[in-house]
C-alpha positions as CSV (number, residue, x, y, z in Angstrom):
1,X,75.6,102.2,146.2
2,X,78.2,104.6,146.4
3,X,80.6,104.1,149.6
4,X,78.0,103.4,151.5
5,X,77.8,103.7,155.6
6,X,77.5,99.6,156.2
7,X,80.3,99.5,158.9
8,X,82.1,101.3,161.2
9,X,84.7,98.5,162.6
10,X,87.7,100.2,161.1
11,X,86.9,103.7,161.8
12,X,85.6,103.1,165.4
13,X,89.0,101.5,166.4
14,X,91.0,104.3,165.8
15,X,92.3,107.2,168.0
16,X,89.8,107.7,170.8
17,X,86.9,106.2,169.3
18,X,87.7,102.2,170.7
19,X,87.1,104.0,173.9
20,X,84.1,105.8,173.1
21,X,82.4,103.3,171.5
22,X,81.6,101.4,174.4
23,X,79.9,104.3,176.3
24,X,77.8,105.5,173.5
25,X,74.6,105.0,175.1
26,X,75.7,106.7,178.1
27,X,76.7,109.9,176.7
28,X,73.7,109.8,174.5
29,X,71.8,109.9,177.5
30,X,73.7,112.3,179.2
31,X,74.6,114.6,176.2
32,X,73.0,113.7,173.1
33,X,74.1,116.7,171.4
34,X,78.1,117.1,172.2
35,X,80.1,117.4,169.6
36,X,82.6,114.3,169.2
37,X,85.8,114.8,167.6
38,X,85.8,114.5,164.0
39,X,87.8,114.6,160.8
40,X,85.8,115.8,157.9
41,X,88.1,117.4,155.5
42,X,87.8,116.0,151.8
43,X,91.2,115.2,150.2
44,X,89.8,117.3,147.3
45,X,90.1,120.8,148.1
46,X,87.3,122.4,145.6
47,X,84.7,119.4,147.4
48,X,86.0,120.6,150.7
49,X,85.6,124.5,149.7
50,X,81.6,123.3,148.5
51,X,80.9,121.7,151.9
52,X,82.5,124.7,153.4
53,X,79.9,127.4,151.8
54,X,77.0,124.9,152.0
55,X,75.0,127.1,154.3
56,X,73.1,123.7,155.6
57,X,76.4,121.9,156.4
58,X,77.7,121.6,160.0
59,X,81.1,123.4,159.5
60,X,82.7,121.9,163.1
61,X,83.9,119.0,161.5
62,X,82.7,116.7,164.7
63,X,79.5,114.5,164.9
64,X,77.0,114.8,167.6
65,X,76.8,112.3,170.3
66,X,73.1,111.2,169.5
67,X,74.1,110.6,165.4
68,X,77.1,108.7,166.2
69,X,75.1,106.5,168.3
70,X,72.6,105.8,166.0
71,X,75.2,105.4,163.1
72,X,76.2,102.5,165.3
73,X,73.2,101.1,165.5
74,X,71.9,101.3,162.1
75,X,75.1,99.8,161.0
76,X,75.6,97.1,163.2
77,X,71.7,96.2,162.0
78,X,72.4,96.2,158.8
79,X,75.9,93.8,158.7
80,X,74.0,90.9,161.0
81,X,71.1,91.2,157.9
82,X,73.5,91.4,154.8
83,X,71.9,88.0,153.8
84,X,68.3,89.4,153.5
85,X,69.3,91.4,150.6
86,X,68.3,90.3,147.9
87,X,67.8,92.7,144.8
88,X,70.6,93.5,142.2
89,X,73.0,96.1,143.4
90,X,76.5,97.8,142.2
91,X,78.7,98.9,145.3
92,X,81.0,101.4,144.4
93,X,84.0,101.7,147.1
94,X,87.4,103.1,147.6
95,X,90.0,101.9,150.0
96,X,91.2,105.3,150.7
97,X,87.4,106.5,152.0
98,X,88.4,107.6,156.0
99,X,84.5,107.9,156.6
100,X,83.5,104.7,156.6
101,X,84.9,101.1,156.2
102,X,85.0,99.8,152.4
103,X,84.8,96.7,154.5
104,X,81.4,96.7,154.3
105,X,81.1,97.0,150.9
106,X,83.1,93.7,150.5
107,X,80.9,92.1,153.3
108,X,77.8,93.2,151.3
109,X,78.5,91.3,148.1
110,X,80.0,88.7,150.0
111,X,77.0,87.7,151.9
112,X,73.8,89.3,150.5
113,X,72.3,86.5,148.7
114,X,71.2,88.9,145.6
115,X,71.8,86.7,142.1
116,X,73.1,89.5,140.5
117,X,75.9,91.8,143.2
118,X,79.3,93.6,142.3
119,X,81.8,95.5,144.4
120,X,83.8,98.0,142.3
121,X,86.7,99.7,144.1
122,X,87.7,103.1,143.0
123,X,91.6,103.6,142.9
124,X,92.6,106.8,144.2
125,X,89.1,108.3,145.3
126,X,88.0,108.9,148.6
127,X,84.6,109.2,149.8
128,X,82.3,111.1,147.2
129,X,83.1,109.1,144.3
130,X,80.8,110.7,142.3
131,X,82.4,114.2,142.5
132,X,85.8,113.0,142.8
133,X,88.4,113.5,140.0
134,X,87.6,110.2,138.0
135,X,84.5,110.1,138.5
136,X,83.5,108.8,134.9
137,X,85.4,105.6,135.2
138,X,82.6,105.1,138.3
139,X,79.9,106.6,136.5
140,X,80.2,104.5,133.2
141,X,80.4,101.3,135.5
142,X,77.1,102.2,137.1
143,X,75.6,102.2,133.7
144,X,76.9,98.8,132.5
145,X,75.7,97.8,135.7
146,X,72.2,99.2,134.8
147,X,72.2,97.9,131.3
148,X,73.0,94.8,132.5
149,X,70.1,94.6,134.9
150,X,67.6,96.1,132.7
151,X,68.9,95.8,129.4
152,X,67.8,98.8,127.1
């Protein structure tokens, strides 16, 4: 898993999101499709300038009311279920990721009661690890991890 979306604490207690968060559902409601505010920008310029010219990516940089809700919701699911997890899994995670909490990640191997679970952190990445500068370090750990699961 590579920085996956498990939780949202950290991010939905900054700026104006603590106050958001609590009327979600209304807005959903009401608007699901304003745009909240958002920061998007990759600290890699050349990923940025790909997301930029992807003709299928929303360029505003903000998330619509009715995804952010259900971000919310699907996360929230998924942290009070951690231990149902049960199959082998690698999550790959840096602290410096501002789009979601490597919190989670921690939480995951932490509680999942999977025999075989590892959290690798990622010094100096952000978010999409496996386009990041670096990358190989993460990309040669995923296939330990693999070998080590199903040995060749």
């Amino acid at each position: 898993l590579y920085a996956p979306m498990l939780s949202l604490e950290r991010i939905s207690k900054q700026g104006l999101n603590r106050f958001l968060r609590p009327l979600i559902a209304i807005f959903n409601l009401v608007g699901p499709t304003w745009r909240l505010a958002g920061e998007a920008k990759s600290k890699f310029p050349n990923l940025q300038e790909e997301f930029d010219n992807d003709f299928f990516s929303d360029h505003s940089g903000a998330t619509r009311v009715r995804l952010a809700s259900e971000y919310l919701k699907v996360t929230e699911h998924i942290m009070v279920n951690l231990k149902r997890i049960t199959l082998p899994f690698a999550a790959f995670h840096s602290e410096g990721d501002t789009m979601v909490d490597p919190e989670g990640s921690r939480r995951l191997v932490a509680e999942a009661s999977s025999e075989i679970k590892v959290h690798e952190d990622c010094p100096g990445s952000w978010h999409v690890l496996i386009h990041e500068p670096g990358n190989e370090k993460t990309l040669e750990k995923t296939i330990a991890f693999l070998n080590r699961v199903n040995p060749p």
